[in-house]
N, C-alpha and C positions, 0 to 999 in steps of 0.2 A: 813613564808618565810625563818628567818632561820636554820629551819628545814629543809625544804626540801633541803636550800644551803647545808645541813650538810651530809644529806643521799648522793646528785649528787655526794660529793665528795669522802664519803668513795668507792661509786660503778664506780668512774675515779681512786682510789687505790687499788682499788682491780683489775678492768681492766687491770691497768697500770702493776703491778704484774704479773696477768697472760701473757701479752705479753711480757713482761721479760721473762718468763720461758719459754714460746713457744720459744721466741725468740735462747735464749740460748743452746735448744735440737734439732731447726731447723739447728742451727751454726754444732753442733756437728755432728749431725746424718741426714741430707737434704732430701736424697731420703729415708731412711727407715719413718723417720717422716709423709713425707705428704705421701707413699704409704698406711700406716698406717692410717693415715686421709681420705683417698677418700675409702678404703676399708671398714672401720667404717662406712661412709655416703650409703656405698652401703648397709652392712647389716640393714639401718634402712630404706631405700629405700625398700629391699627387704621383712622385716619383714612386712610394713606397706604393700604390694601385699597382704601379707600373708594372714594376720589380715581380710584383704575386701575378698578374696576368702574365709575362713574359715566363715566368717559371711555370704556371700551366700550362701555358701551349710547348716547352720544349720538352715535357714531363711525356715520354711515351708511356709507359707502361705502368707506373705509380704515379695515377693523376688525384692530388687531394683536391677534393669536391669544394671544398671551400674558398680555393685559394682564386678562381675565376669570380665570380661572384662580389668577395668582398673587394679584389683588387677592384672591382670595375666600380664600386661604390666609392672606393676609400678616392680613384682617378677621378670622379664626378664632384666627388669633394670638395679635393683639392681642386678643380676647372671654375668649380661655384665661389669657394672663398678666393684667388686668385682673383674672380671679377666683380666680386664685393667685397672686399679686404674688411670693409667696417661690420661684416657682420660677424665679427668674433675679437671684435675690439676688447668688447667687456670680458672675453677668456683671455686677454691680453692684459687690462688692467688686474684679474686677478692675480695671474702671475707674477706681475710685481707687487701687489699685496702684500703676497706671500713672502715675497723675496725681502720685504720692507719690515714685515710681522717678527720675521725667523734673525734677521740682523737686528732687530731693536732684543729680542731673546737673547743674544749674542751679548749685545753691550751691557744687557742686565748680569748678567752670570760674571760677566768681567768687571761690573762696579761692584758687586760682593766681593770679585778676587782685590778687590783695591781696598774694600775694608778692613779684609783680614788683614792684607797688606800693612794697613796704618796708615792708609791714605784719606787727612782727614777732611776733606771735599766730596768724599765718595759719594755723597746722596747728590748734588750738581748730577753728575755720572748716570746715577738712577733714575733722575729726571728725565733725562735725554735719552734715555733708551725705553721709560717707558711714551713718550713724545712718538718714537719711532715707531713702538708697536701700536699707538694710535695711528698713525700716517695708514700703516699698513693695512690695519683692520679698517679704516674709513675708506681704503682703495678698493677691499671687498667688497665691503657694504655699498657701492657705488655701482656694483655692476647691475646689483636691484634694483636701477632708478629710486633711493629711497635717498639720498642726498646729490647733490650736481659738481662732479668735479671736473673741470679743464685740464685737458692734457698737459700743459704748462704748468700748472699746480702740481702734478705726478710727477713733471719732470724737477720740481723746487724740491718737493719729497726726496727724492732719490737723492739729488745733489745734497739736501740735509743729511740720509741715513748715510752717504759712504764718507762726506766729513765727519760727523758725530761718532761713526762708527771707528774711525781713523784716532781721532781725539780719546777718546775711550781706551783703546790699544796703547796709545802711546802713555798714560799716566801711570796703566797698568806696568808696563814696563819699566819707566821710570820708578813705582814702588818699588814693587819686586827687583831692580837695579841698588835701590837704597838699603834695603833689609836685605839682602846677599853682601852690600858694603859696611853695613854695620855688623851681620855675625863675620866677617873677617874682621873686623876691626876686634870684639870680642877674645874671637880665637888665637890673636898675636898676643891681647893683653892677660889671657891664661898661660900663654905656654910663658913668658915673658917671667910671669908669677911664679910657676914652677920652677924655669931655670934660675930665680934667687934662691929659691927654698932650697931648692941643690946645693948651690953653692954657700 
């Protein structure tokens, strides 16, 4: 078990990192960033047509029906978003939505581990992660045109969730650091006990 608590958290610092840096190149650079982003999703959109039409035409004798067909839509696809990159912008802001929703989840479940812990700041902690699954859910709700957010604002989001998220880990740590250094402390001052009673 703490094992695996050991791996979720390297892979929420390493997460949390990577949206720091999105975040930071989305601040700087906004539209070349995500134009750059949705034109990448088309070339892999478009290769994967490719892949399915090339396997039907070398397919002699087990030709699946499908596979011409969809390739040739999934390759039109990808040629259409490739030359409109912004028209799946908003399946790109959901994305990080998601990404923003599921880490602020993250830093919630780690300020309760900070409670238990005795870490008595923890609701600060609470705060900020539920902050982040706001961020998150308003990057959703954005792709509905029902409120106006700037790519620049996504990118302040993101640089928020992998600091906060980072912040979060580390205090967690530091707890749980303290309360492992207080039941040793404990554990010396029983046996300590024992061996007078011995004696």
């Amino acid at each position: 078990m703490r094992d695996l608590m050991k791996r979720m958290k390297i892979d929420a610092i390493v997460s949390a990192a990577a949206c720091i840096t999105f975040g930071v190149v989305l601040i700087l650079w906004p539209v070349r960033v995500t134009t750059i982003a949705c034109q990448a999703i088309a070339v892999v959109i478009a290769l994967l047509g490719a892949v399915r039409v090339i396997s039907y035409i070398m397919e002699s004798e087990t030709k699946h029906r499908l596979n011409l067909p969809l390739g040739l839509v999934l390759f039109v696809i990808g040629i259409w978003i490739f030359l409109k990159p912004g028209s799946i912008q908003s399946m790109l802001l959901i994305g990080i939505g998601v990404v923003l929703f599921v880490h602020g989840l993250q830093a919630f479940r780690y300020a309760l581990e900070a409670k238990r812990g005795g870490y008595l700041r923890w609701r600060s902690l609470l705060i900020m992660a539920l902050i982040g699954m706001g961020l998150g859910a308003a990057c959703i709700v954005d792709c509905f045109g029902i409120i106006s957010i700037t790519l620049t604002l996504v990118g302040v989001a993101l640089l928020y969730d992998g600091i906060s998220l980072l912040w979060v880990i580390s205090r967690v740590q530091k707890t749980a650091a303290s309360v492992k250094r207080g039941l040793q402390e404990w554990d010396a001052i029983e046996s300590e006990a024992v061996e007078e009673r011995d004696l």
